[in-house]
MDTraj code that builds the backbone (N, CA, C; nanometers):
import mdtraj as md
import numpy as np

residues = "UNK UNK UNK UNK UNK UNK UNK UNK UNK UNK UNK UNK UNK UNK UNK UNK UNK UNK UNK UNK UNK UNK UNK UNK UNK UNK UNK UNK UNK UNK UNK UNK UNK UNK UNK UNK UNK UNK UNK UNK UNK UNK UNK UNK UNK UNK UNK UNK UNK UNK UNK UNK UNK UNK UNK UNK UNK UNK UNK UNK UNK UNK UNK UNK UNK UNK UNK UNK UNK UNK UNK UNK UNK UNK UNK UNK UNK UNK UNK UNK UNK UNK UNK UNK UNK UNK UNK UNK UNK UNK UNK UNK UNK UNK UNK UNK UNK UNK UNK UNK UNK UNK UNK UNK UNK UNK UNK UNK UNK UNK UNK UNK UNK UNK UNK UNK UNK UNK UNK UNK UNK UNK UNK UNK UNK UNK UNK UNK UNK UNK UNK UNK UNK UNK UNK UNK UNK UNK UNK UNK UNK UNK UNK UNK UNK UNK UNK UNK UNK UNK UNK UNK UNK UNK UNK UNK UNK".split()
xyz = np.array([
    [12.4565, 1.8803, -1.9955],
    [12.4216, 1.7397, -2.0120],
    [12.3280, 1.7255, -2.1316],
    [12.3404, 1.5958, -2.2285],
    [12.2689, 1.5990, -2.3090],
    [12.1614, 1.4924, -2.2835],
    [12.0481, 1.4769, -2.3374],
    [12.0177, 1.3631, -2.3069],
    [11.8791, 1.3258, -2.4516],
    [11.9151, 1.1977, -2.4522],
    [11.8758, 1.1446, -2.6003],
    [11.7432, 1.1004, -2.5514],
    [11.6347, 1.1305, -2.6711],
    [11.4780, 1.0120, -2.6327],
    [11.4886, 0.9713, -2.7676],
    [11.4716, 0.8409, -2.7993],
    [11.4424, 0.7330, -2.9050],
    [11.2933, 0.7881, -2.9391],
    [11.2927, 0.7906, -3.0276],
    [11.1779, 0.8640, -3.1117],
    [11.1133, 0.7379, -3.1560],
    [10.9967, 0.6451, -3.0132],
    [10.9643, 0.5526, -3.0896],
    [10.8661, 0.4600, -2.9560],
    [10.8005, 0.4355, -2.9722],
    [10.6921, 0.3496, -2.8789],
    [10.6821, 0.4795, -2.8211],
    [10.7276, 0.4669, -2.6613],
    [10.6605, 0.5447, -2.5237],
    [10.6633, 0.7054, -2.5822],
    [10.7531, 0.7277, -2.7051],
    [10.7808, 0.8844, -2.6994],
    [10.6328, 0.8851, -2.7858],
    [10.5549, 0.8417, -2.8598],
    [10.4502, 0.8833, -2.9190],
    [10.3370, 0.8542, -2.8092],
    [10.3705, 0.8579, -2.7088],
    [10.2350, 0.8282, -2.5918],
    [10.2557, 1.0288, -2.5681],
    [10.3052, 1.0603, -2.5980],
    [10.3682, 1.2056, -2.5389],
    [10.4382, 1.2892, -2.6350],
    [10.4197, 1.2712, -2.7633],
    [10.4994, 1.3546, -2.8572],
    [10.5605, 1.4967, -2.8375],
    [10.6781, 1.5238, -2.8485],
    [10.7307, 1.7032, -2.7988],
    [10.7019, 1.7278, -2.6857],
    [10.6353, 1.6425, -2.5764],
    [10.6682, 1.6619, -2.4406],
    [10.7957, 1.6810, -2.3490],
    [10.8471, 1.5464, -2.3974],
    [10.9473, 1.5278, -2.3136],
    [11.0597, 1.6564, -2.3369],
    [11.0483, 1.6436, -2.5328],
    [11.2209, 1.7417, -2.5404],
    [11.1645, 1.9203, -2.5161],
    [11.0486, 1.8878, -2.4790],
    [10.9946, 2.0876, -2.3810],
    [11.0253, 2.0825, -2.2556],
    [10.9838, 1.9690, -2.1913],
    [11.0239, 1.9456, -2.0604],
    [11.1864, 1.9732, -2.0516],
    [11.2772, 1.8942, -2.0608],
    [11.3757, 1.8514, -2.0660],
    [11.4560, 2.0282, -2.0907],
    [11.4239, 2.0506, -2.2456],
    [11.4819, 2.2120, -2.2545],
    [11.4596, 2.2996, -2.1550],
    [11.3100, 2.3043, -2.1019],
    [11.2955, 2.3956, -1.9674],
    [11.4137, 2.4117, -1.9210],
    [11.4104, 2.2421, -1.8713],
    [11.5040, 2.2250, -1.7113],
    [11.6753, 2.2647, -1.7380],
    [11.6837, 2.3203, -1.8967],
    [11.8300, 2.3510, -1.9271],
    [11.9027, 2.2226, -1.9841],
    [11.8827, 2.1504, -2.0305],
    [11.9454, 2.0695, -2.0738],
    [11.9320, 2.0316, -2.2576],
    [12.0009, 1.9891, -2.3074],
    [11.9915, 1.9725, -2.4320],
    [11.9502, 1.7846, -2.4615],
    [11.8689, 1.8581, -2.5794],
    [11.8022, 1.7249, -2.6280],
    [11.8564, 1.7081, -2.7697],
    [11.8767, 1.5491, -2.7366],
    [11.8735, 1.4707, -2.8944],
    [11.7604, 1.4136, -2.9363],
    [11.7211, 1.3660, -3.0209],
    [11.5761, 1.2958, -3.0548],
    [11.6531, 1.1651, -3.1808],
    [11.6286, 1.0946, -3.1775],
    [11.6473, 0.9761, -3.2527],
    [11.5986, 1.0320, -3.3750],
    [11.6301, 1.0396, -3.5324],
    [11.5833, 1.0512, -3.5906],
    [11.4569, 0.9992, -3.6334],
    [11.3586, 1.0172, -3.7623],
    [11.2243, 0.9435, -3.7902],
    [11.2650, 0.8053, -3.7791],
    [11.2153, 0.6686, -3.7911],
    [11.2738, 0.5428, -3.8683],
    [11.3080, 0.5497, -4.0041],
    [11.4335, 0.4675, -3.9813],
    [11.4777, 0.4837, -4.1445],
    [11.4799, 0.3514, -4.1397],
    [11.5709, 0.2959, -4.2540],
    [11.6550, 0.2093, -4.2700],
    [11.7693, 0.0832, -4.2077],
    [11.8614, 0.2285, -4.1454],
    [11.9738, 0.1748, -4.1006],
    [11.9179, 0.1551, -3.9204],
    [11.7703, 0.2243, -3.8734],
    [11.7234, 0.2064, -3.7472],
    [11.6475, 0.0717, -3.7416],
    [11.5952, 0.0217, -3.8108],
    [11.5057, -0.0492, -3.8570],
    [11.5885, -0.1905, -3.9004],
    [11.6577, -0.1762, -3.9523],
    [11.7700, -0.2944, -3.9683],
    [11.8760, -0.3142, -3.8104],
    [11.9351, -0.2108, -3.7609],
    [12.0115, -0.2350, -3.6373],
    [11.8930, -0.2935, -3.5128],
    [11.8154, -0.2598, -3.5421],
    [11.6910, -0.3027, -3.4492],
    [11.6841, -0.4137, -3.4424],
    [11.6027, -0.4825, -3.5791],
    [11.6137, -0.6364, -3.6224],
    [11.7211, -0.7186, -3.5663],
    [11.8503, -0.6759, -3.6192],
    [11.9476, -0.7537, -3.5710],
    [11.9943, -0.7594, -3.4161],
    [11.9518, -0.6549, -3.3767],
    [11.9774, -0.6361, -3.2157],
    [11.8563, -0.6952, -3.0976],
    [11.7574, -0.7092, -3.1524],
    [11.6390, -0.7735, -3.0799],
    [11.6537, -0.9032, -3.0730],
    [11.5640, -0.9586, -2.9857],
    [11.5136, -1.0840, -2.9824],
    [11.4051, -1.1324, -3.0789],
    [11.4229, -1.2351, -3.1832],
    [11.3576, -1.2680, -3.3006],
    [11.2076, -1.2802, -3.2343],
    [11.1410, -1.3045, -3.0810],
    [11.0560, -1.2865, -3.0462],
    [10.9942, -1.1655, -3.0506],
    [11.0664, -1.0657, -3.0160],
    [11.0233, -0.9261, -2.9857],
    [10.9027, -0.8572, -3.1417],
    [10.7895, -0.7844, -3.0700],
    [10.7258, -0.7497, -3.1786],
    [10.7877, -0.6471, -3.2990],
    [10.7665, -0.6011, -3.3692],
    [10.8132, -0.5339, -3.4623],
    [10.8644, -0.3631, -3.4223],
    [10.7215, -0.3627, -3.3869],
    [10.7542, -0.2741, -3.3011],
    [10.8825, -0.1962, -3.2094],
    [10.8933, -0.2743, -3.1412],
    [10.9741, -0.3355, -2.9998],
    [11.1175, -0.2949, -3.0537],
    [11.1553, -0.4216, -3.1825],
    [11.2617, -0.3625, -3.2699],
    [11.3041, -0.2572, -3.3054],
    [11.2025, -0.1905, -3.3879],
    [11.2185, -0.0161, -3.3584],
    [11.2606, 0.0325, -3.3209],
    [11.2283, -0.0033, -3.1677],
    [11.3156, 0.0990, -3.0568],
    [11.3864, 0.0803, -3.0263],
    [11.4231, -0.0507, -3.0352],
    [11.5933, -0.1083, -2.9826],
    [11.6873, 0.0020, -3.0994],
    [11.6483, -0.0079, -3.2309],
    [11.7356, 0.0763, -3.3457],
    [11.7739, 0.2189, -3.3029],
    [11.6166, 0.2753, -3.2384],
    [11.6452, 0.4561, -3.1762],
    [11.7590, 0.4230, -3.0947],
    [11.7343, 0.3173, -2.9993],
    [11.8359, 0.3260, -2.8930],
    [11.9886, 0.3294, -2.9242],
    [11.9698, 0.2465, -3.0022],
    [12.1276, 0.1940, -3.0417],
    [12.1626, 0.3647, -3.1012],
    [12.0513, 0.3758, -3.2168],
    [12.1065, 0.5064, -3.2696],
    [12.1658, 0.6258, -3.1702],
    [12.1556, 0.6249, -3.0366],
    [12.1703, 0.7693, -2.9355],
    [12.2276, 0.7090, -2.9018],
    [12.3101, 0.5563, -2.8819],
    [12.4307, 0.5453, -2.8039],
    [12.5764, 0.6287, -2.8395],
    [12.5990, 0.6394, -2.7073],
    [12.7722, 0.7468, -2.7679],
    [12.7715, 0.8786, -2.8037],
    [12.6445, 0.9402, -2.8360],
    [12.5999, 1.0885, -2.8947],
    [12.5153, 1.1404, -2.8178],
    [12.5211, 1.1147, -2.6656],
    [12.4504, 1.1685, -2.5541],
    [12.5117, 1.1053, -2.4226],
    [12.4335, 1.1888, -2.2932],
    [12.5075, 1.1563, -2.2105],
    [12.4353, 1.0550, -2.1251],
    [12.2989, 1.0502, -2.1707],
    [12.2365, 0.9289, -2.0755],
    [12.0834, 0.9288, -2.2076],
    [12.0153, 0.8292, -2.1893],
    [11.9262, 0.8157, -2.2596],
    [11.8035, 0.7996, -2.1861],
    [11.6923, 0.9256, -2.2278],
    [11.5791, 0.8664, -2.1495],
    [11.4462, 0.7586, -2.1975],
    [11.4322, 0.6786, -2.1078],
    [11.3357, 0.5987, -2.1615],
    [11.2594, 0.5513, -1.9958],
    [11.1668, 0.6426, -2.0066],
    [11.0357, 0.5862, -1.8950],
    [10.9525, 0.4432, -1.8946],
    [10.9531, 0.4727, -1.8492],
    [10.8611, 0.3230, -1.7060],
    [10.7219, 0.3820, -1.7330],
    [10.6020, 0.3614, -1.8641],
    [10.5293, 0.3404, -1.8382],
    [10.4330, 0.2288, -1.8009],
    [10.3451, 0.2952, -1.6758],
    [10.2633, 0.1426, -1.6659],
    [10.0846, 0.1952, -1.6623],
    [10.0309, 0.2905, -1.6206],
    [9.9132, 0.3157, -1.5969],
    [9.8935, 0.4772, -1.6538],
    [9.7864, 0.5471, -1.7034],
    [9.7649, 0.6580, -1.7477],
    [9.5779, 0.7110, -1.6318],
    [9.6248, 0.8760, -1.6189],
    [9.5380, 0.9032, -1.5219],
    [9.3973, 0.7842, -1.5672],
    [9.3710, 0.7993, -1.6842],
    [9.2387, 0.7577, -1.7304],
    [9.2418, 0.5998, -1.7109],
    [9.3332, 0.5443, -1.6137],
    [9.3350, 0.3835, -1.5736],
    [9.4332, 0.2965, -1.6486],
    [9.4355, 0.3705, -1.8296],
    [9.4585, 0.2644, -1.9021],
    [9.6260, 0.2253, -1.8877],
    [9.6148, 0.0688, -1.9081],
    [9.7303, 0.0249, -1.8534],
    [9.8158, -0.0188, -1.9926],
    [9.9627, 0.0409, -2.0067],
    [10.0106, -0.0062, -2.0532],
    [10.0975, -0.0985, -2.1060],
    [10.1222, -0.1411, -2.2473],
    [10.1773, -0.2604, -2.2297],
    [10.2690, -0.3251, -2.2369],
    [10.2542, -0.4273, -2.0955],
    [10.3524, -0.5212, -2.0187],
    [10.5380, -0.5071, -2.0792],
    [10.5092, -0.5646, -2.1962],
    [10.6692, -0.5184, -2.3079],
    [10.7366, -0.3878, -2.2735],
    [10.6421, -0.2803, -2.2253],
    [10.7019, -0.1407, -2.2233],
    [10.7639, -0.1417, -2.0837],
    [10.7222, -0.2417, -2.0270],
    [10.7727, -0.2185, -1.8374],
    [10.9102, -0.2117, -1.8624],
    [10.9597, -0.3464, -1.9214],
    [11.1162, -0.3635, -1.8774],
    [11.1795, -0.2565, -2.0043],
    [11.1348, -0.2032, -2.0310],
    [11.2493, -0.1189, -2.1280],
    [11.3474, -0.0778, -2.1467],
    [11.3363, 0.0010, -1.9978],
    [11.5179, 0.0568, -1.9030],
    [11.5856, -0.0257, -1.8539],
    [11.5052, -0.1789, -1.8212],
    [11.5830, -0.2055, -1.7281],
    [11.6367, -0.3020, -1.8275],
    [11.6121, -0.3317, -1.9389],
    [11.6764, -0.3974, -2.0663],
    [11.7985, -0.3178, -2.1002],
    [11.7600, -0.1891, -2.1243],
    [11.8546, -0.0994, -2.1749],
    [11.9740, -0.0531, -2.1123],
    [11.9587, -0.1087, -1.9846],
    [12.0617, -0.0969, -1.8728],
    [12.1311, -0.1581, -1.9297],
    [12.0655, -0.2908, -1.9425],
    [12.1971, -0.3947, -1.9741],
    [12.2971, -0.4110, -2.1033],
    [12.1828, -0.3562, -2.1854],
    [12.2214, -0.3886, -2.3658],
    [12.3198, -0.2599, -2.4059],
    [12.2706, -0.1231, -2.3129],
    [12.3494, -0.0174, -2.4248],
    [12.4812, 0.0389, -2.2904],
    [12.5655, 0.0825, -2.3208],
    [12.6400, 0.1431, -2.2142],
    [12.6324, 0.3223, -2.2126],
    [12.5334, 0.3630, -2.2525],
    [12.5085, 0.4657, -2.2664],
    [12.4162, 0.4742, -2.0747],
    [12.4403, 0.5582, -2.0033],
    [12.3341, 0.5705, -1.8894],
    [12.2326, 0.5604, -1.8894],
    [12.1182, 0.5194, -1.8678],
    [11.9706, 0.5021, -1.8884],
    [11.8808, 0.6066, -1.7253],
    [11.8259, 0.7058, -1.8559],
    [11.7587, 0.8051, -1.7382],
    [11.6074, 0.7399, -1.7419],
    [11.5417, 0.7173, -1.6174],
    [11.3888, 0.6555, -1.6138],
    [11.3475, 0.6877, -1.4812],
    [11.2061, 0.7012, -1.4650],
    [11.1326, 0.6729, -1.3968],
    [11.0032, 0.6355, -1.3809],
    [10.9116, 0.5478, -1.2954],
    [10.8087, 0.4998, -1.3203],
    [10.6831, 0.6153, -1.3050],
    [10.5994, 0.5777, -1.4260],
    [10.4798, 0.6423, -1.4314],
    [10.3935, 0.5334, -1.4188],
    [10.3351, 0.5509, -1.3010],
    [10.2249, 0.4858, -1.2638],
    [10.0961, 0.5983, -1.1861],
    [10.0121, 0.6443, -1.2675],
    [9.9098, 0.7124, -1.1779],
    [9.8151, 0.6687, -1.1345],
    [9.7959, 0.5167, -1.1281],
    [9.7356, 0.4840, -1.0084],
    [9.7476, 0.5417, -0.8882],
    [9.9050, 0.5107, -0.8842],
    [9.9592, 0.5271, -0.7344],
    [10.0242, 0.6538, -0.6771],
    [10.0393, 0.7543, -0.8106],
    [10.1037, 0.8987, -0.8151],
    [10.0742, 0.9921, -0.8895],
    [10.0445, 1.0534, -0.9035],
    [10.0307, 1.1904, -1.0128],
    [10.1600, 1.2301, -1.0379],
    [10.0994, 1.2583, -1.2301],
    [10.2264, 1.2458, -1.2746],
    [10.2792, 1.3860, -1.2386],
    [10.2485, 1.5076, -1.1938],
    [10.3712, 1.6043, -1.1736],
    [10.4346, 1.5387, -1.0672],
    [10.3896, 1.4716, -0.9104],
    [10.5071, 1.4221, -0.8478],
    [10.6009, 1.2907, -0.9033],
    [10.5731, 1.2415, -0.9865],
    [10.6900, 1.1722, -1.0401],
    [10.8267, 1.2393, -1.1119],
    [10.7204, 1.3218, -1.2113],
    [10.8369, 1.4463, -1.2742],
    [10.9038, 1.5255, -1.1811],
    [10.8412, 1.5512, -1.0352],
    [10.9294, 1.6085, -0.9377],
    [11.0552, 1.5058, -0.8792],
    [11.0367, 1.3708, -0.8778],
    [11.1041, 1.2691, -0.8393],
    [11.2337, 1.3013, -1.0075],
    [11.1710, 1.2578, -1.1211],
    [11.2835, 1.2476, -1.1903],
    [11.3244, 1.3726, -1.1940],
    [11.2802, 1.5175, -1.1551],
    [11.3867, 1.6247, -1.1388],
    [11.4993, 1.6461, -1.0558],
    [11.4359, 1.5849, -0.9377],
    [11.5549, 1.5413, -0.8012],
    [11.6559, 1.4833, -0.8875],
    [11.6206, 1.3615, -0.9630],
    [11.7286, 1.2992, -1.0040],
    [11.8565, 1.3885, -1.1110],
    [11.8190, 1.4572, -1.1671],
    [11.8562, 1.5698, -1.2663],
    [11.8920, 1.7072, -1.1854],
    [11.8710, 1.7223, -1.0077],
    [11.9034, 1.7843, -0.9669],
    [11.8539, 1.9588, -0.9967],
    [11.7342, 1.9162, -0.9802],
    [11.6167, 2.0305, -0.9978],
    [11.5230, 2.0587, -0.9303],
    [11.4950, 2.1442, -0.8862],
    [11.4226, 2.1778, -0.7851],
    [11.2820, 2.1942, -0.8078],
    [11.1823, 2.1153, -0.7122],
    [11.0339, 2.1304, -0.7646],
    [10.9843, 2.2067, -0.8275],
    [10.9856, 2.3450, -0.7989],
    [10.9507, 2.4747, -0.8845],
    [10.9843, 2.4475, -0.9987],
    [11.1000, 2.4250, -1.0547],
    [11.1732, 2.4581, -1.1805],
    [11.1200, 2.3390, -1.2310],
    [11.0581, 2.1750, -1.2140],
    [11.0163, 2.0913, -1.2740],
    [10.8671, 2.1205, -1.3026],
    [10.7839, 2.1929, -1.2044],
    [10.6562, 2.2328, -1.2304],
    [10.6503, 2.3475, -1.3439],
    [10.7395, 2.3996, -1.3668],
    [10.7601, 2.5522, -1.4209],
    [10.7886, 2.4802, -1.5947],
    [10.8631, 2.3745, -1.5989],
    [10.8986, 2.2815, -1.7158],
    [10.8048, 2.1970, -1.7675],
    [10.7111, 2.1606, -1.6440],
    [10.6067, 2.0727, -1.6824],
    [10.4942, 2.1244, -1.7720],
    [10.4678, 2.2641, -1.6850],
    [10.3678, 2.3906, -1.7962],
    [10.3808, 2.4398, -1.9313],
    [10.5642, 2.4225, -1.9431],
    [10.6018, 2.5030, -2.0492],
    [10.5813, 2.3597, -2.1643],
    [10.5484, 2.1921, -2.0952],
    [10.5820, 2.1004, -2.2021],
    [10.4161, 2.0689, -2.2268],
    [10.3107, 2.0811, -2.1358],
    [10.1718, 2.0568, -2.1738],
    [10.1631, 2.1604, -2.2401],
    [10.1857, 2.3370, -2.2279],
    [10.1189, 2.4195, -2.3232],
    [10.1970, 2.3701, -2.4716],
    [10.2978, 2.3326, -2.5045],
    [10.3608, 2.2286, -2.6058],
    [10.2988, 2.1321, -2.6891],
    [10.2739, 2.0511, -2.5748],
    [10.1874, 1.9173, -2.5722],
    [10.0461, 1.9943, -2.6461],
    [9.9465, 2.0927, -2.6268],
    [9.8478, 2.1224, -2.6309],
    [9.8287, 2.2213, -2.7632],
    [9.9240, 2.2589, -2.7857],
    [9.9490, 2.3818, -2.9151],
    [9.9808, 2.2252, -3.0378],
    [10.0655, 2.1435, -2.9981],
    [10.0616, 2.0331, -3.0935],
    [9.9471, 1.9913, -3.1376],
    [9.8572, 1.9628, -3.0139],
    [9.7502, 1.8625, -3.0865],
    [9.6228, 1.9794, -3.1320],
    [9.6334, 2.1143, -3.1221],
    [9.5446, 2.1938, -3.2050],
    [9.5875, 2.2048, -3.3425],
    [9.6974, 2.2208, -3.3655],
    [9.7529, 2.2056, -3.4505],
    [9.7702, 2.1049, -3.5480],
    [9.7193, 1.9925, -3.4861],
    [9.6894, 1.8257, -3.5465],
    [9.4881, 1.8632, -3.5886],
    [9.4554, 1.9201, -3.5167],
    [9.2872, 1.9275, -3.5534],
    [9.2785, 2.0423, -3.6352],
    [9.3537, 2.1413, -3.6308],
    [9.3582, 2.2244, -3.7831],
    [9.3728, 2.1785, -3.9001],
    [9.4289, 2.0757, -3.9124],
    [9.5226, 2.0088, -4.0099],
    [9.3765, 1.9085, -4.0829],
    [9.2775, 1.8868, -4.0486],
    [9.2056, 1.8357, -4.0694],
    [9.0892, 1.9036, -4.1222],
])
top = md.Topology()
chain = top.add_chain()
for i, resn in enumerate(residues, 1):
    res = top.add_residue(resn, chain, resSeq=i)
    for name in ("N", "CA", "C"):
        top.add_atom(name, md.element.get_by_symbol(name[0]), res)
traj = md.Trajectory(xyz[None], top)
C-alpha cells in the first residue's frame, strides 16, 4: 500500500515524522513535492476564493497525490500535549477531502486533551491493520527521526 502526505500545513507541525512512521509499519510513502508552481496554481483554482493562502496550498499537495497513491493521509489536528489548540480550518481537512478528491482519505483525530498521542497512533494502526507493538516500535523509530532532524536544524545555526 502506498500512501501519500501533502507536504504542507499539518505535515510541518511534524516534519519526517509521519513518512518514518509510516515506513516502519512497511508501507511506502509518497510526499507531495516542495510548492511549486503548477501546486500553487491547481490550489488557487481548486479552493474556495475565501480560503487562506495557505489553505490553497494544500488543496494543490492534495490534488498533486491524487491517482499516484492508494489513500492519502491527512490528520485531524485539534490540541497538542502542551494545550495548544489548533487551527479551526485544519479540523475539516479530511472530511473536505473526502468529498473533493476520490483518492481514499487516511485520518485520525489528534486531540491530547482527551488522548495521548501513542494511543491514537495505536487506533490509526488498527486501521492499517497493525498491531500495537509494531505502531509503538514505528512511533520510536519516527521521534528518534523527528529528534536527529531538529539537532540537525540547531547545528545548522
Amino acid at each position: 500500500m502506498k500512501i501519500g502526505i501533502p507536504r504542507a500545513l499539518v505535515y510541518w507541525k511534524r516534519p519526517h515524522f509521519w513518512e518514518t512512521f509510516f515506513t516502519a509499519l512497511d508501507f511506502e510513502v509518497l510526499l507531495s513535492p516542495a510548492t511549486n508552481k503548477e501546486i500553487v496554481e491547481g490550489g488557487v483554482k481548486w479552493a474556495d476564493p475565501e480560503t487562506c493562502f495557505a489553505n490553497k496550498i494544500f488543496w494543490g499537495h492534495v490534488l498533486w497525490l491524487e491517482n499516484k497513491v492508494d489513500s492519502i493521509f491527512i490528520p485531524r489536528l485539534k490540541v497538542t500535549k502542551e494545550r495548544l489548540e489548533y487551527c479551526p480550518k485544519f479540523f475539516g481537512l479530511p472530511d473536505l477531502a473526502k468529498i473533493l478528491v476520490k483518492t481514499p482519505i487516511l485520518t485520525e483525530t489528534f486531540d491530547e486533551r482527551k488522548e495521548k498521542f501513542l494511543k491514537t497512533l495505536e487506533r490509526l494502526g488498527k486501521k492499517l491493520k497493525r498491531k500495537p507493538g509494531e505502531v509503538k516500535k514505528a512511533q520510536k523509530a519516527a521521534l528518534l527521526a523527528e529528534k536527529s532532524l531538529k539537532k540537525g536544524q540547531r547545528e545548522d545555526f
